[in-house]
C-alpha positions as CSV (number, residue, x, y, z in Angstrom):
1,X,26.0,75.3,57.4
2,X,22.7,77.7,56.6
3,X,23.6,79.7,54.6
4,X,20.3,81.3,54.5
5,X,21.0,82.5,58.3
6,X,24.3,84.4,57.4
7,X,23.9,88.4,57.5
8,X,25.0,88.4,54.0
9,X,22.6,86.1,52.5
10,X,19.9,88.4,50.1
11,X,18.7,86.1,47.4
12,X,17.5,89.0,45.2
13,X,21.2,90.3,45.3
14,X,23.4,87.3,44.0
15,X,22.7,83.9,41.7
16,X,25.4,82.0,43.9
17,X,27.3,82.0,47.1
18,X,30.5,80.8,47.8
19,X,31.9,79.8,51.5
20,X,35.1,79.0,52.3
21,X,35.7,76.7,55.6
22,X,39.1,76.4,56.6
23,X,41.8,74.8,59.2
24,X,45.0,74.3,59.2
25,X,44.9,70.5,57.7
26,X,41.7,71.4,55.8
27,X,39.6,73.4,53.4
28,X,35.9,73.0,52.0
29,X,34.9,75.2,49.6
30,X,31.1,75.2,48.8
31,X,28.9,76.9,46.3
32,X,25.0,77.7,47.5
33,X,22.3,79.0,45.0
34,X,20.1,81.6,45.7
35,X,17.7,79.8,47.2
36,X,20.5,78.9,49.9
37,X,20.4,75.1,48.4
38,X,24.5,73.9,48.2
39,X,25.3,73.2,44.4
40,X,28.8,72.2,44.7
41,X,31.4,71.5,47.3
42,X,35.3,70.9,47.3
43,X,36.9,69.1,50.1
44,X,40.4,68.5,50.7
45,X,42.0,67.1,54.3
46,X,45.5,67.1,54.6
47,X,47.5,64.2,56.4
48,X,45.0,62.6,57.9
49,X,44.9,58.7,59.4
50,X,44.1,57.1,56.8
51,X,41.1,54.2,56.7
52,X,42.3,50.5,57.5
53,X,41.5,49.4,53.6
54,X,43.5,52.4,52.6
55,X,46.6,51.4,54.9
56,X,46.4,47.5,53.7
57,X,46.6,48.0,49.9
58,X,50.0,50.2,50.4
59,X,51.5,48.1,52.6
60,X,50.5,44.7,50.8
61,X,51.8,46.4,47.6
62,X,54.2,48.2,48.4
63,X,55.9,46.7,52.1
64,X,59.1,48.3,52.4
65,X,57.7,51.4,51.7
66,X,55.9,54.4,54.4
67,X,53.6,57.2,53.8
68,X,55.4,60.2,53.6
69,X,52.2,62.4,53.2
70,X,48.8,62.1,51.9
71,X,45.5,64.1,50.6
72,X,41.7,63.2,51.0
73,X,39.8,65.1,48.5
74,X,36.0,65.0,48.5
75,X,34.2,66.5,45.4
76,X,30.2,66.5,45.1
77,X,28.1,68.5,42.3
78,X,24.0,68.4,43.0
79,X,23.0,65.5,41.0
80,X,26.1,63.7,40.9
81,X,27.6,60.9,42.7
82,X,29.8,62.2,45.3
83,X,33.9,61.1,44.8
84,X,36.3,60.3,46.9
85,X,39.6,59.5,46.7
86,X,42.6,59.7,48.3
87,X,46.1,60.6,47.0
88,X,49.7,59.6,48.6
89,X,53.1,59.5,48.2
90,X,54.6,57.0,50.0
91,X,58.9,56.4,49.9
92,X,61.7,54.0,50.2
93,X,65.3,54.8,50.5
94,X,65.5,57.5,47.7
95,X,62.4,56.8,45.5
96,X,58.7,58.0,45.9
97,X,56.0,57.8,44.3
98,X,52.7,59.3,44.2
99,X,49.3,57.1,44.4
100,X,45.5,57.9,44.1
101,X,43.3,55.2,46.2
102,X,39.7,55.1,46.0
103,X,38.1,54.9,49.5
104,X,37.6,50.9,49.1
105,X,41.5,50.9,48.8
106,X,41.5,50.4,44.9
107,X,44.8,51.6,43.1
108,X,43.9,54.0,40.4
């Protein structure tokens, strides 16, 4: 997205921008500097398919148990590394619990 093209966009007026992209499984939130350069963005994708390494680690940990629902967030700052992780809660019988994968299928 160019934020520089947008009718609001007057980099005398305001030090930041913030835009808000969103769907009905999804939201991005991402912060632009004057210059129209992004600075930050928050990501989060709800119930998605989740990768094959992802899938693997729960099931070869936990086998008995399914994914009852699950959250991919994506968080960058300019000048950082970029994270990614995933959090789910998968179930069996009357228990759940709530896990946070890293996108090589790490348990954190």
């Amino acid at each position: 997205y160019n934020i520089s093209e947008s009718p609001l966009f007057d980099n005398n007026k305001f030090e930041a921008y913030e835009v808000i992209f969103q769907q009905s499984k999804s939201r991005i939130i991402a912060t632009y500097d004057a210059n129209g350069k992004i600075v930050s963005s928050f990501e989060r994708f709800y119930n998605i398919m989740l990768p094959p390494d992802v899938m693997a680690v729960i099931y070869n940990q936990y086998p008995d148990w399914t994914v009852h629902k699950d959250v991919y967030l994506v968080s960058y700052y300019r000048f950082r590394d970029v994270k990614k992780i995933y959090k789910v809660q998968i179930r069996k019988d009357n228990l759940k619990k709530n896990l946070k994968i890293d996108v090589e299928g790490n348990i954190m």
